[in-house]
Each structure stands twice: as C-alpha cells, then as structure tokens.
C-alpha positions as CSV (number, residue, x, y, z in Angstrom):
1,X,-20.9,15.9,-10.6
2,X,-17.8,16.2,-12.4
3,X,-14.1,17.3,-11.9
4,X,-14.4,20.6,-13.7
5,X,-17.4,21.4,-11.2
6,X,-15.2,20.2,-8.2
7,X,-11.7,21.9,-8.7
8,X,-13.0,25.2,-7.4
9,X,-14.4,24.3,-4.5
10,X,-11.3,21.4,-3.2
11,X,-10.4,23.5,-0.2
12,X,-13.2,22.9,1.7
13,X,-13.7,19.4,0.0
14,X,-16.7,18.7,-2.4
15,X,-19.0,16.6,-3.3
16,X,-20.0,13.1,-2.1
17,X,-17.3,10.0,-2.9
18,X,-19.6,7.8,-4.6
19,X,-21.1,10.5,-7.2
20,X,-17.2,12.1,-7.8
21,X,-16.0,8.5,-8.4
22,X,-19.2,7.6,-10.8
23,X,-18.3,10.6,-12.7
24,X,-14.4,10.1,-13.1
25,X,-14.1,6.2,-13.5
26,X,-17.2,5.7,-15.3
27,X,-15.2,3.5,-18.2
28,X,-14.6,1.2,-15.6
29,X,-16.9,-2.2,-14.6
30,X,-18.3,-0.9,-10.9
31,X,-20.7,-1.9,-8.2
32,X,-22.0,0.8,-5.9
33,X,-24.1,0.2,-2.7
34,X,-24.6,1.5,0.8
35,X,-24.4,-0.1,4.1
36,X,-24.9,0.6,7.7
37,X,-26.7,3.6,9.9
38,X,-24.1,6.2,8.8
39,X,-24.7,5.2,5.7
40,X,-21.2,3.7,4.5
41,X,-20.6,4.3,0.7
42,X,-18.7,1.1,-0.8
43,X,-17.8,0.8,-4.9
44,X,-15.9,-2.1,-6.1
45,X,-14.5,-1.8,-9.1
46,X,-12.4,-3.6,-11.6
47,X,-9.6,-0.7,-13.2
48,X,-7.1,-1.0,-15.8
49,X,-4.2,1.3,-16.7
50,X,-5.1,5.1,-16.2
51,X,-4.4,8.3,-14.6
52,X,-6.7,10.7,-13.3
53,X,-7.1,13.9,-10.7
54,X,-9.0,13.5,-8.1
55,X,-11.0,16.8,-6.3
56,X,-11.4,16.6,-2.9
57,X,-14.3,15.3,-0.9
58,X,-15.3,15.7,1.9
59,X,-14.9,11.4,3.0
60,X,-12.3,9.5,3.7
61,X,-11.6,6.7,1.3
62,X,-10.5,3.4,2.5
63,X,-8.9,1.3,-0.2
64,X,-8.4,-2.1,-0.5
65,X,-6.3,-4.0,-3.5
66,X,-8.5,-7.6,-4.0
67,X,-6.6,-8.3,-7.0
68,X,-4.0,-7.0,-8.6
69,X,-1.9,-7.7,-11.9
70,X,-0.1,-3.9,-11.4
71,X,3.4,-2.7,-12.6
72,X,3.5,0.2,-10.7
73,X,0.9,2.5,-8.5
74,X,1.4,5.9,-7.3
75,X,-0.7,9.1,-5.8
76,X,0.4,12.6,-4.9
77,X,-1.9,14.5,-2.6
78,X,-0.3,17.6,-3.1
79,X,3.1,16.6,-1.0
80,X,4.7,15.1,-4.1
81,X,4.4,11.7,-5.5
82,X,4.4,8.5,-3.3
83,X,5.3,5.2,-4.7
84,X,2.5,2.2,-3.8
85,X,3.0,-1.4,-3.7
86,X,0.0,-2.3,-5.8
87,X,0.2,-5.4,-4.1
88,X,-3.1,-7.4,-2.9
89,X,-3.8,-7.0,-0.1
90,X,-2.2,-3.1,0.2
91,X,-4.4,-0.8,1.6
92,X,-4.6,3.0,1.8
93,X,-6.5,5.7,3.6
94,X,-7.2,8.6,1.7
95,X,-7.6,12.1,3.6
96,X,-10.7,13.9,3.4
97,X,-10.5,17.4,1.8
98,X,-7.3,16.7,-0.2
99,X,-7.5,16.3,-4.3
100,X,-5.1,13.5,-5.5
101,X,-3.8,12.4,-8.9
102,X,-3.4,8.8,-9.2
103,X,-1.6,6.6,-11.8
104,X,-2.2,2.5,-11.9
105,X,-0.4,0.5,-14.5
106,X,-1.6,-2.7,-15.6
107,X,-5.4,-4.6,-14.3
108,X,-6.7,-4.1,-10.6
109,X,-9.7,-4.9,-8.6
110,X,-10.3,-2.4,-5.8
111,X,-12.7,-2.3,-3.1
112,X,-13.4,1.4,-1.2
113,X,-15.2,2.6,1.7
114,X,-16.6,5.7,1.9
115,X,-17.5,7.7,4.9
116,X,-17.2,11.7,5.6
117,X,-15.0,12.7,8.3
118,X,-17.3,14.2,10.8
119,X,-18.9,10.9,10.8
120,X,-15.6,9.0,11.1
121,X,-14.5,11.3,14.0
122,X,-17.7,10.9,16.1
123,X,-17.2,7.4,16.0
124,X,-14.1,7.6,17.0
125,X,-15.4,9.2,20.2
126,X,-14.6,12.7,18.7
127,X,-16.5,15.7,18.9
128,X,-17.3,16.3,15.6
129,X,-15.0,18.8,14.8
130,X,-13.2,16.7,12.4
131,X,-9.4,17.3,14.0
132,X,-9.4,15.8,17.3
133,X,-10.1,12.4,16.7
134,X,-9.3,12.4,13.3
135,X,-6.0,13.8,14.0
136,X,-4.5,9.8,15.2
137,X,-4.7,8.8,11.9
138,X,-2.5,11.4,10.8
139,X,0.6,8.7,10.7
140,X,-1.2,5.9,8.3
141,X,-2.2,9.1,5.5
142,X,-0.1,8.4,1.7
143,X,1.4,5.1,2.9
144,X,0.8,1.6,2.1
145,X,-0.3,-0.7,5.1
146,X,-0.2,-4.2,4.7
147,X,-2.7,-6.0,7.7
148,X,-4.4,-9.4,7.5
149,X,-7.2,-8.0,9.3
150,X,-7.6,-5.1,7.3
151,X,-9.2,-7.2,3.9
152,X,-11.0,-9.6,6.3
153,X,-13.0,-6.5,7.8
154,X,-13.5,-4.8,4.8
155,X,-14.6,-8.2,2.7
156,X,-17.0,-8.9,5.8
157,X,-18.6,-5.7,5.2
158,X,-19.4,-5.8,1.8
159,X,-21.0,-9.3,1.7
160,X,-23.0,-7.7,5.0
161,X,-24.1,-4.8,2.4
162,X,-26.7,-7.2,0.7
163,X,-28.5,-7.4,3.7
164,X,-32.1,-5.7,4.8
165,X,-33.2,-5.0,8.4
166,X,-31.6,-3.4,11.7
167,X,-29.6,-6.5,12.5
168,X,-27.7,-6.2,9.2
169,X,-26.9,-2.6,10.2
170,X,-25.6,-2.8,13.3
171,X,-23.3,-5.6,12.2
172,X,-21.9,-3.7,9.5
173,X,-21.5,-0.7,12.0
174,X,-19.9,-3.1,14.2
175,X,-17.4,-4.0,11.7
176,X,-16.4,-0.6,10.4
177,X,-15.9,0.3,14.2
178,X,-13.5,-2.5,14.2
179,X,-11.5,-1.4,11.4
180,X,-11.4,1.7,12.4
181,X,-10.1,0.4,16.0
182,X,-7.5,-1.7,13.9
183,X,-6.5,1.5,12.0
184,X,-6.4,3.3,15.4
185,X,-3.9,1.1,16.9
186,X,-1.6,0.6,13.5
187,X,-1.6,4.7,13.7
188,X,-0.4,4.3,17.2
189,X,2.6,2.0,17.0
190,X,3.9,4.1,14.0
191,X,3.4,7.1,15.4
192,X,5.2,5.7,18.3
193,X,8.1,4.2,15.8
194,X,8.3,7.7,14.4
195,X,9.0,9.1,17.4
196,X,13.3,10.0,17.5
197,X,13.5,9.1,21.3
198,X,12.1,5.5,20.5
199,X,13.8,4.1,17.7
200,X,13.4,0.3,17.8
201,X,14.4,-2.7,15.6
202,X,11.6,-2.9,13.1
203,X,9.5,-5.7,14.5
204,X,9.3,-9.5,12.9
205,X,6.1,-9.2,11.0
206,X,6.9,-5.2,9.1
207,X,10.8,-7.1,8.3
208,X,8.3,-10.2,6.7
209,X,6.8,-8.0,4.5
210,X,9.6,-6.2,3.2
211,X,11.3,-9.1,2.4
212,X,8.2,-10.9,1.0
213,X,8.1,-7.6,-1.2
214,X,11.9,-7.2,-2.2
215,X,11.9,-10.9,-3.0
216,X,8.4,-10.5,-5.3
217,X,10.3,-7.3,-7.4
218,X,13.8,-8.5,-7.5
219,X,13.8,-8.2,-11.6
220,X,13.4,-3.9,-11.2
221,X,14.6,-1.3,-9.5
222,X,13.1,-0.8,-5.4
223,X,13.7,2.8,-4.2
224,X,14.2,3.2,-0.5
225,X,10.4,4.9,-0.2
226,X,8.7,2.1,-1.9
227,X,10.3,-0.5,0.7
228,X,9.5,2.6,3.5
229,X,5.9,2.7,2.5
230,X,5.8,-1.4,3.3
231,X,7.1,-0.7,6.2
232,X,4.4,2.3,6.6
233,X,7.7,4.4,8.3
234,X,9.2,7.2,6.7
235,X,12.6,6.5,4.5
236,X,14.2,8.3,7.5
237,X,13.0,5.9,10.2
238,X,12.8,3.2,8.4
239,X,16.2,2.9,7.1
240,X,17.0,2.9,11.1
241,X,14.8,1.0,12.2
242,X,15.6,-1.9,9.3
243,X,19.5,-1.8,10.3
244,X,18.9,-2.2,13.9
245,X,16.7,-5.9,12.6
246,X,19.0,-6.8,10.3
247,X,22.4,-5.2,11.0
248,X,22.4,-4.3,7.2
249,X,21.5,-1.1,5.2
250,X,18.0,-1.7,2.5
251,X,20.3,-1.4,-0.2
252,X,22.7,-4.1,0.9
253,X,20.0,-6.1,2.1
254,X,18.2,-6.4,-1.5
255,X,21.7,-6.8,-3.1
256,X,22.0,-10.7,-1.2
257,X,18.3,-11.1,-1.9
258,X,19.4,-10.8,-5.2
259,X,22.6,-13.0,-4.9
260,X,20.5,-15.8,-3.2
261,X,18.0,-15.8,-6.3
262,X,20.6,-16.1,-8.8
263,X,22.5,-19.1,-6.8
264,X,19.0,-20.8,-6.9
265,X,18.4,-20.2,-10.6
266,X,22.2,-21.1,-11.6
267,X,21.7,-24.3,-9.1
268,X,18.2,-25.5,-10.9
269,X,18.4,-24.2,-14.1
270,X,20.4,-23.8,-17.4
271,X,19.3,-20.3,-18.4
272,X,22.5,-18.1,-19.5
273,X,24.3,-15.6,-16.9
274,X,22.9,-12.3,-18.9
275,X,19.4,-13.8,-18.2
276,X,20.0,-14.3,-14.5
277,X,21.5,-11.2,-14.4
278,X,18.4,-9.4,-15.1
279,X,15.9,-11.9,-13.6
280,X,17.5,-10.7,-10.5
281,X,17.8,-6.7,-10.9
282,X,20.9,-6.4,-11.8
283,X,21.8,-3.8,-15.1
284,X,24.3,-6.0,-16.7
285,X,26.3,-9.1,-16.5
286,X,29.2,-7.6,-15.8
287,X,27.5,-5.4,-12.5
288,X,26.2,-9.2,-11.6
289,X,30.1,-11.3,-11.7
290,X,30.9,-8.4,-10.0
291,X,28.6,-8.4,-7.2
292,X,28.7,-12.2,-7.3
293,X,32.1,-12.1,-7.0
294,X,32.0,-9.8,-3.5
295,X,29.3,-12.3,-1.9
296,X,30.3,-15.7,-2.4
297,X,34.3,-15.1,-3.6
298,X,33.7,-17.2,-6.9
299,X,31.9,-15.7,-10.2
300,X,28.6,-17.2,-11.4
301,X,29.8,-19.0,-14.1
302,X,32.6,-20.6,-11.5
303,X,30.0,-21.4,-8.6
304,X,27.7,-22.9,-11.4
305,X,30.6,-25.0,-12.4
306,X,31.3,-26.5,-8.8
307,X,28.4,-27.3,-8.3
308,X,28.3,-30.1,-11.3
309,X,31.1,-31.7,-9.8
C-alpha cells in the first residue's frame, strides 16, 4: 500500500505500519519481523538524508535513534513543525491516526515498534476504546524523550524477536508492558510539570541532558524548543522550570557554555580567535570579544595572553 492509496482515508488512520513503511522507505536497508502475542511489528532500518509524508495508521510508532550521524531532524503532525534532537539514544512516540512529514539530515539507524492503539490501550488496562487509556500519553506525543531505560527495553525486544515458542512471547509481552509502564510514568511527571499550580525547579537528571545537549551543538544555533523538547516540557514551562535550577535564562545559560568552551580551546590550543569564535556559536569575532569581554572582563586575545605568563 502506498501514500497516494492512504491520503484519503488519514482521518480514520489507514493501513498497517509495517506495509506503509515498506512502501515509503523502500530505498532504505531494512529488517522487518514480528514479536509477541499482540503481534508487535518491529523494522530497523538504516536511513540517510530524506523527506517524506507520512499517512496515518492506525499504530502507534515507537522510535528509537541506535545511531545517529544527523544534522538536524524534524516532524510536523499537523501542529506545525517540531525540532528533534536526532541524538542516539532520542526517542519518540508517534500518535496513531495522525499523518506526519518528516525530514532527517545526514545517516541514522532507527529501530520502531509498532502496535495499533486499541491493542496499546487494553494493555494499558483500558477498555478498548482507544481514548481512556491512551489519553496519559497525551504529554510525551511530538517531543523528544531521552531515558536510559527506554533503548535497553526496546533493544531487549528485538534480540527476543528471533525467538520460537510461548516462552519467547510472553517475555517479549513482558517487556513491551514494561516500556509502556516506563512511558506511563515519564507521561505522568510531565504532565504533572505542566501543570501551572506546580511549577518546580527542573530536576538534576532533565538539567544533565540539556547541558550534555547544549554542550554537544555549541558550534550552531539552539532554539529555545529544541532545548524544550530535551527537556520533553513545553518552551513555556520549560524556560520556568530551567531558571528556577539554574537561576539563569536558556539563552544566558548557552552563552557561558559557550564562553567556558572558548577559555578551554584558547588555554590548550593555538587555533586563531575567528576559529574559536565559531567553534563555539558565535556569528563573528567581534559578537565573541564582546561577549568575552562581559563574562570574564578581559578579551580573548588578553585572557590567552595571561595565561602564558
């Protein structure tokens, strides 16, 4: 089944994952296989540079980056563009019933779990309907969510996929029902950090991540929603929620992440100040003295100087 057949019918959702995804991506080097009682649908597939629509279907995707060599990664599911890490490790949960348009830039290996929603929701202990349990994982939908269990789980299930008998099965049903448990309770906290009434300092291990990130794309330009998606917080809360950490705005906060990589590379090396400059985000040399200038009170050229003496 192709898109054309699809696009009519993306309301109610279309198709199964694994034959939309064969048909769309089919220039791209892919293993397909099945798993567990529901069955699970699981594709892993090695991407390069693209773009491509999406139709609807009627599973939800769960995505995992295993590898990733990507300038930049966005999808739009209709509510406008979103910004992705692209990072390994990143993973996303794509709604059911929602046609997307994705864009990767630069080589990627992906791994994805397919299962529809009614299936999802009655695991979840829902009734089938596909709102009321699905409805909790309303808060981790077009965000990036960065959680060391996350890639264990999904990894775990796809060596388990190889496997014949019952006993294989259950485990992998036993898995899945743990990453969906994981994804249940991530859904919860942010739901909870969305809330206006309970605005809290973001916590040690979201602030680790965003600085991990920030520090890893210090030579181009970070947009508040892109460091929000870490986060998985919208740009409203988050920008909150990161001051109340760190006592700083995102912006200021990235600007000495950028000052404390220059200071290292003028300290251990003898690259010119215009090549610092834009090793570490800024637009010019000038912008960089200047910014220098405001942090440590001498200019780089001055701070590189006392530090020969």
């Amino acid at each position: 089944m192709g898109l054309q057949m699809c696009q009519s019918d993306t309301a109610r959702g279309c198709g199964d994952y694994g034959s939309v995804y064969g048909a769309l991506y089919n220039r791209f080097p892919q293993q397909t296989r099945t798993a567990g009682s529901m069955p699970l649908n699981l594709i892993r597939v090695d991407q390069q540079s693209h773009e491509t629509a999406d139709p609807a279907v009627e599973q939800i995707v769960f995505r995992l980056v295993l590898e990733s060599d990507m300038s930049h990664s966005s999808v739009d599911c209709g509510n406008g563009r979103v910004t992705l890490s692209g990072r390994k490790g990143s993973f996303y949960l794509a709604p059911a019933d929602a046609a997307s348009y994705w864009e990767g830039q630069g080589d990627h290996q992906l791994l994805m779990l397919a299962l529809p929603k009614l299936n999802v929701d009655r695991m979840m202990a829902g009734d089938g309907s596909g709102t009321s349990a699905l409805s909790s994982l309303e808060p981790l939908y077009n965000r990036d969510i960065f959680n060391g269990a996350i890639p264990n789980l999904m990894n775990r299930i796809w060596d388990h996929s190889t496997q014949d008998g019952p006993g294989a099965s259950l485990l992998v049903d036993g898995l899945f029902m743990t990453l969906l448990g994981t994804l249940a309770g991530l859904a919860d906290s942010k739901s909870s950090a969305e809330d206006p009434g309970s605005v809290l300092p973001l916590d040690a291990r979201r602030l680790v991540e965003v600085t991990d990130y920030v520090d890893a794309n210090l030579d181009r330009t970070m947009a508040l929603d892109e460091l929000a998606a870490i986060a998985g917080l919208s740009m409203y809360h988050f920008s909150r929620c990161f001051k109340l950490a760190t006592n700083t705005t995102p912006h200021m906060f990235v600007t000495a992440r950028r000052i404390e990589a220059s200071r290292a590379l003028l300290a251990r090396t003898d690259d010119g100040l215009a090549d610092i400059a834009y090793a570490c985000g800024f637009s010019s040399q000038a912008y960089f003295t200047t910014k220098f200038r405001e942090h440590t009170g001498l200019t780089p050229g001055a701070y590189r100087a006392a530090l020969c003496q």
